[in-house]
C-alpha positions in Angstrom: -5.3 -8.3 -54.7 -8.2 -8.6 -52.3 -5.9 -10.1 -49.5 -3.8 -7.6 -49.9 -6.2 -5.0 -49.5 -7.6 -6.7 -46.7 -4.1 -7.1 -44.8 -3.6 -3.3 -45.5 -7.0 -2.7 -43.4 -6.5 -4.6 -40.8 -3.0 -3.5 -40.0 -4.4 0.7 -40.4 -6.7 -0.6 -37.5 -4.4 -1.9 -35.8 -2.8 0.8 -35.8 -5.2 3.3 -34.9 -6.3 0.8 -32.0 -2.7 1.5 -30.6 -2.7 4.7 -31.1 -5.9 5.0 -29.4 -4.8 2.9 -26.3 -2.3 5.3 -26.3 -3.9 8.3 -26.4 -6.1 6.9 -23.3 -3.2 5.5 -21.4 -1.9 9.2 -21.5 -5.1 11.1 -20.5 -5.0 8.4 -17.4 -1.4 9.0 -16.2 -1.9 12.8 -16.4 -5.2 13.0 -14.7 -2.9 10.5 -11.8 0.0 12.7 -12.3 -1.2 16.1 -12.7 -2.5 16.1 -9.0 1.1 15.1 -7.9 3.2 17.2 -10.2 1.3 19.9 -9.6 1.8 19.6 -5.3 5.7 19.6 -6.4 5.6 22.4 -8.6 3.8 24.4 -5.6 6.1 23.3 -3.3 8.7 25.2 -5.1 7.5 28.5 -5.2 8.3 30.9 -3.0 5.2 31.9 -0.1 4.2 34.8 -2.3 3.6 33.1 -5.5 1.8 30.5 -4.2 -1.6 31.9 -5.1 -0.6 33.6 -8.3 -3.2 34.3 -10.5 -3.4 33.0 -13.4 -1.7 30.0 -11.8 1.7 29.0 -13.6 2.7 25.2 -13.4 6.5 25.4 -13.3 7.3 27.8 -10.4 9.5 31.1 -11.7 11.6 30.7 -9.5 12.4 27.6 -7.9 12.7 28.1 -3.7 13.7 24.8 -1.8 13.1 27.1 1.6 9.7 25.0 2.3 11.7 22.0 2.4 14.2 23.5 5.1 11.0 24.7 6.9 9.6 21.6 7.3 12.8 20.0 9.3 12.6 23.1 11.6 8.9 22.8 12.4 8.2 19.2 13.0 11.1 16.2 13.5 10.7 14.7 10.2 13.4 12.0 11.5 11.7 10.6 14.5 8.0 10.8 12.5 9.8 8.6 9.6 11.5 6.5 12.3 8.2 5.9 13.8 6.4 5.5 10.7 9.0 3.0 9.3 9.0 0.7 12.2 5.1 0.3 12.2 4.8 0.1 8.4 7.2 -2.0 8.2 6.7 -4.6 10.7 2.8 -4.3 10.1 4.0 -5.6 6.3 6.0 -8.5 7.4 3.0 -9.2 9.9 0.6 -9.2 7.8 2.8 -11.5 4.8 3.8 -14.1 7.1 -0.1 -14.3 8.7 -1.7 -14.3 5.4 0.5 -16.6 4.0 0.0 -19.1 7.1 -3.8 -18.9 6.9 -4.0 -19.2 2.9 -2.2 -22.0 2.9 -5.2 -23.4 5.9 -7.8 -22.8 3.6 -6.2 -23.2 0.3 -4.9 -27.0 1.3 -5.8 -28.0 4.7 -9.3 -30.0 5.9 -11.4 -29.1 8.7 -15.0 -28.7 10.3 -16.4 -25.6 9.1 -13.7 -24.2 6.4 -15.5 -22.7 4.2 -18.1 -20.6 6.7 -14.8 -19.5 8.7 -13.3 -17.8 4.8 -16.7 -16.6 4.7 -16.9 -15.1 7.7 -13.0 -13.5 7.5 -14.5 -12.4 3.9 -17.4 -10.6 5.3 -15.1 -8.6 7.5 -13.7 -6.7 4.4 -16.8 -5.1 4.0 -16.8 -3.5 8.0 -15.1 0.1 8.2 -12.4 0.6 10.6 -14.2 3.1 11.9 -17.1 0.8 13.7 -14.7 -1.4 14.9 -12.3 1.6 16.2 -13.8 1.6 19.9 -13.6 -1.9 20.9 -10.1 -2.4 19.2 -9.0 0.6 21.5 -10.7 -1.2 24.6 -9.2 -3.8 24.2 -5.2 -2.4 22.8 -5.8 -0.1 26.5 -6.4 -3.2 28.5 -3.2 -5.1 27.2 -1.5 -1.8 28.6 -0.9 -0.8 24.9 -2.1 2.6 24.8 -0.1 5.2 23.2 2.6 3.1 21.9 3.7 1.5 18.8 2.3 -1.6 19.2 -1.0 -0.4 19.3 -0.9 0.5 15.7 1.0 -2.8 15.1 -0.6 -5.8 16.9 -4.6 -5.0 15.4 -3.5 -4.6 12.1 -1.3 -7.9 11.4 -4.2 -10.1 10.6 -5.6 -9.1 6.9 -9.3 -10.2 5.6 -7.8 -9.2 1.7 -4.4 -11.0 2.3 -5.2 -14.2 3.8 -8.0 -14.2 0.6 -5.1 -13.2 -2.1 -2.8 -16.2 -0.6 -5.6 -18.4 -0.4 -5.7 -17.9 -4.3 -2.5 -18.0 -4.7 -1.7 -21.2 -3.0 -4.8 -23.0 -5.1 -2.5 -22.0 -8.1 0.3 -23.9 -7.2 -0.2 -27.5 -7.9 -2.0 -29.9 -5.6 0.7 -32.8 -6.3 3.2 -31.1 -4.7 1.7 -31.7 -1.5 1.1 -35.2 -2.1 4.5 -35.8 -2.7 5.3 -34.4 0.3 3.2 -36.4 2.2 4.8 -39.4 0.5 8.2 -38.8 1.9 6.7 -38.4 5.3 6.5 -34.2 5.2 4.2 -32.8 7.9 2.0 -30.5 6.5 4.0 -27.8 8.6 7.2 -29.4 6.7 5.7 -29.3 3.2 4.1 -25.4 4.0 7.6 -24.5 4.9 10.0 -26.4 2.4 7.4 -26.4 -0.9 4.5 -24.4 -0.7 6.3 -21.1 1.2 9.3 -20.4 -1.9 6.6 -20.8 -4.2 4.5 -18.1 -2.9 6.9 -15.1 -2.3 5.6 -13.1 -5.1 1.9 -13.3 -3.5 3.5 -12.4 -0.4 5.5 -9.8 -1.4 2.1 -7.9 -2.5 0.5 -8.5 0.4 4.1 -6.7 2.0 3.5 -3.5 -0.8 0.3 -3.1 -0.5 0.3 -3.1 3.7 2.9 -0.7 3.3 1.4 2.1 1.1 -1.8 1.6 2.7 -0.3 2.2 6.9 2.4 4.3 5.6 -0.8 6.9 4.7 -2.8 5.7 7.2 -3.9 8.2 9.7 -7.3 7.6 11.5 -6.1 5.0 13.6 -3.0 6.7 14.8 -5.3 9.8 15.5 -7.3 7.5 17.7 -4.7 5.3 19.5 -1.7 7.5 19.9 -1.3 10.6 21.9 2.0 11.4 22.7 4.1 13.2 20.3 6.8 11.1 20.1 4.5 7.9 19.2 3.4 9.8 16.1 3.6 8.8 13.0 4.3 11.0 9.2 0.4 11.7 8.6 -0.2 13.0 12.4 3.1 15.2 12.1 2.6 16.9 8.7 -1.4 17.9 10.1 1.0 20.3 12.2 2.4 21.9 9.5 -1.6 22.8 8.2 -0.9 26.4 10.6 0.9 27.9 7.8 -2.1 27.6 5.4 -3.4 30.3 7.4 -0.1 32.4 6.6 0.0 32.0 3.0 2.7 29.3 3.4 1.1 26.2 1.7 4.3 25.4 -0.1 5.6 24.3 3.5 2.3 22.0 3.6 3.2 20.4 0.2 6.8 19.9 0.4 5.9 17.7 3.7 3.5 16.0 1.5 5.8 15.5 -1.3 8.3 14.4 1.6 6.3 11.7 3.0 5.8 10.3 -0.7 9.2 9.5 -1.4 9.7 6.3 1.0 6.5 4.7 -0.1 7.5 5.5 -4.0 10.8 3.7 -3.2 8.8 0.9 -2.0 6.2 0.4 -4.8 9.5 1.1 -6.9 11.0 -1.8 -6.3 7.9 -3.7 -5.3 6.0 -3.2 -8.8 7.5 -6.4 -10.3 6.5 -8.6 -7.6 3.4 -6.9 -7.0 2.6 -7.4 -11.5 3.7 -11.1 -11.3 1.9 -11.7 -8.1 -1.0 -10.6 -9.3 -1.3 -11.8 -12.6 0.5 -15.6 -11.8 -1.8 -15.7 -8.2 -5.0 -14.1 -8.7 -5.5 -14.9 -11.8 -5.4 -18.6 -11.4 
């Protein structure tokens, strides 16, 4: 009789620890969601109810003009073209360089190994912006200015990816290596064949997380670009922030909600490789 008393306590407190994660897990994804639901809902009301008071959250009348407006006032292809292309190669960039120098300092000897990680380590904790004017020194003496590859080349090698893959490749067992080296692999041979398969889920963060973090990214392009047809999404919505003035700040959010949408597909279809990579990389 006592056991089954006891089993009955346990399993009401298991219960109301589930229901208390639960409750917590919701409070979490509405104050992360409100902020963003909110910024579509506004973007769907008409210029004159934007500053309705008391506010409603679902717009009376939903008005898909602001979305129309912001094609006619800025060229929302060529800023996602642009965008795209830096993102993008920026992510593959950055996975294949990370990968390359994990796998240095996760399996490879040589003079000074661990004070060079430390050093790459250290640069996590420098702000782009102290490092801003020398990076555009040097990006104006290559001839580099105002272009694309200004915003590409700096930002390739990766302090927090070359760490992650470093992690990532001390998971993966030693042995393989050595068997490798057995059958008369190069170390370029056994990176390539055995160690590189085995670490596309660590890469593949390093390729999601490059590419929500550039895809937002605007100080940089501020600083390096100046011609409007090397801008990227961030610079072209700021010249949408006129029609704040005018009571128009649904036109401002739909080009927000607008520039979401690609890096939402992204994470979409990245959030498996990113959970896996995390937890079968980091972890270990």
């Amino acid at each position: 009789m006592t056991t089954l008393v006891t089993s009955r306590k346990q399993r009401r407190e298991r219960h109301s620890g589930s229901i208390g994660r639960v409750i917590f897990l919701l409070v979490c994804a509405l104050l992360t969601l409100g902020p963003v639901l909110w910024t579509l809902s506004t973007s769907l009301r008409p210029p004159g109810e934007a500053f309705d008071l008391p506010p409603q959250f679902l717009p009376l009348n939903p008005d898909f003009s602001s979305y129309t407006g912001v094609f006619e006032q800025i060229d929302m292809l060529r800023l996602v073209i642009n965008s795209a292309l830096v993102t993008g190669l920026i992510a593959v960039g950055q996975m294949v360089s990370a990968a390359m120098a994990g796998y240095a300092f996760a399996r490879l000897e040589f003079r000074g190994k661990k004070w060079i990680f430390a050093l790459i380590l250290a640069t996590m904790m420098i702000p782009v912006q102290v490092t801003i004017v020398p990076v555009f020194m040097l990006v104006r003496g290559m001839g580099l200015a105002d272009t694309l590859l200004a915003l590409i080349i700096p930002a390739i090698p990766t302090a927090f990816g070359t760490f992650l893959m470093r992690q990532y490749f001390m998971g993966i067992p030693a042995e393989l290596a050595e068997a490798a080296q057995i059958d008369g692999a190069s170390p370029w041979q056994t990176f390539r064949s055995i160690y590189l398969p085995l670490a596309m889920p660590g890469m593949a963060i390093v390729g999601v997380l490059a590419f929500n973090y550039h895809w937002n990214e605007f100080f940089r392009p501020l600083i390096m670009t100046i011609s409007e047809e090397n801008f990227t999404l961030p610079l072209g919505l700021v010249t949408l922030q006129g029609n704040m003035g005018t009571g128009s700040i649904s036109v401002v959010l739909a080009g927000v909600i607008l520039s979401m949408i690609p890096a939402f597909i992204v994470f979409l279809f990245g959030q498996r490789s990113l959970r896996e990579g995390l937890t079968a990389g980091v972890s270990k």
